[in-house]
C-alpha positions in Angstrom: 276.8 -62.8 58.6 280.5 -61.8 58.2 283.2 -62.6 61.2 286.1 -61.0 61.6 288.8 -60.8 64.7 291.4 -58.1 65.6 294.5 -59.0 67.9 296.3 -56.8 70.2 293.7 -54.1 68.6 295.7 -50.5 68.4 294.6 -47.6 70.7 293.0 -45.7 68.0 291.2 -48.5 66.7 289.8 -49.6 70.4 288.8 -45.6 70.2 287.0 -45.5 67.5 284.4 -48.7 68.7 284.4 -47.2 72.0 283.0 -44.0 70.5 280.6 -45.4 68.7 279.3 -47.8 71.2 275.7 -48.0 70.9 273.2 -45.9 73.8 271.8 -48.2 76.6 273.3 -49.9 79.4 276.7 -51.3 78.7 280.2 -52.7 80.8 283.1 -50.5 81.2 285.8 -51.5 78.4 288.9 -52.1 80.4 292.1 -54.1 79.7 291.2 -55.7 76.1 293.3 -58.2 74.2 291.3 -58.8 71.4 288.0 -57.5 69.3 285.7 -59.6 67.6 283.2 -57.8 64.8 280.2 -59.7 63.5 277.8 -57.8 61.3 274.8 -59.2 60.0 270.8 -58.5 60.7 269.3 -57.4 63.8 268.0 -60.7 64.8 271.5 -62.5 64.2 272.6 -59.5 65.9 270.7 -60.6 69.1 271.4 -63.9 69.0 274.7 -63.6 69.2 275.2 -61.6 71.3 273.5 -63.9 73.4 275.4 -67.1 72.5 278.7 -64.9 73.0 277.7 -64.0 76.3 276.5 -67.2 77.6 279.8 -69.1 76.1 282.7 -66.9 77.6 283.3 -63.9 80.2 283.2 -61.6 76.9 281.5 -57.7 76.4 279.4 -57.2 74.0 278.3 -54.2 72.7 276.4 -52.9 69.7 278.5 -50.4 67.4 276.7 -47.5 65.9 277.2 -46.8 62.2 275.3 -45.5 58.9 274.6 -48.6 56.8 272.1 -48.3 54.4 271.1 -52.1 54.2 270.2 -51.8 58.0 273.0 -54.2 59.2 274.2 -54.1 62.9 277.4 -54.5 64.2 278.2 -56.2 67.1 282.2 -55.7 69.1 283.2 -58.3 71.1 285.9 -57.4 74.0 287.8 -59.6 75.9 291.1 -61.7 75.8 292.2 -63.4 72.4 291.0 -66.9 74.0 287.7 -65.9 75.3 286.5 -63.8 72.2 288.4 -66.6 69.9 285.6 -69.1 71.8 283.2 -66.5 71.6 283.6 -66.0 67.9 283.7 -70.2 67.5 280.4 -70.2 69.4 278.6 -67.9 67.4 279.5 -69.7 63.7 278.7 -73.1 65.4 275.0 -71.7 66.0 274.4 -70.5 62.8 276.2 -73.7 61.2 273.5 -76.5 62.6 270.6 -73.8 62.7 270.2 -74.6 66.3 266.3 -74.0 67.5 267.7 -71.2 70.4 269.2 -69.7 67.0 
C-alpha cells in the first residue's frame, strides 16, 4: 500500500481527482485543505476507506485510473488535521494487522 499526502493541493490538481472521481454515490467536494492518496488492492482499498471514515469527518472517494496491476486509488478530502489522522489511522491498521483489517 503506498501513502502519500498533498497540502494546500493546487486548483488543477484538486481538478483533476475531482474528474476522475469514481461513479456511485459520493459527498460534494467543497472547501479542501488537504488530499490524502492511498493506492493499494481493492480490499485495502475498502478497508480504508472505512477506517478513514470512521476516524475523522474526512471524504472519501475512489479515483478512476488505467492501472494494469488492478490497483485502486483512494482521495482523501478534508483539512490537513483530519486527513493527517485519517492517513495515521489507516498505517496503524495495517501495522498490527488488526482482525476488522
Amino acid at each position: 500500500m503506498e501513502i502519500r499526502i498533498i497540502k494546500s493541493p493546487a486548483h488543477g490538481t484538486l481538478d483533476i481527482l475531482l474528474r476522475r472521481k469514481g461513479s456511485g454515490a459520493s459527498t460534494p467536494i467543497e472547501s479542501v485543505d488537504a488530499v490524502g492518496l492511498v493506492q493499494g488492492r481493492m480490499i485495502e482499498m475498502v478497508c480504508a476507506a472505512d477506517v478513514a471514515e470512521k476516524a475523522v469527518g474526512v471524504t472519501v472517494e475512489d479515483i478512476r485510473g488505467n492501472c494494469p496491476q488492478n490497483m485502486v486509488l483512494l482521495a482523501i478530502f478534508g483539512d490537513t488535521a483530519s486527513v493527517e489522522a485519517a492517513l495515521e489511522e489507516i498505517k496503524r491498521k495495517e501495522k498490527e494487522g488488526t482482525p476488522e483489517w
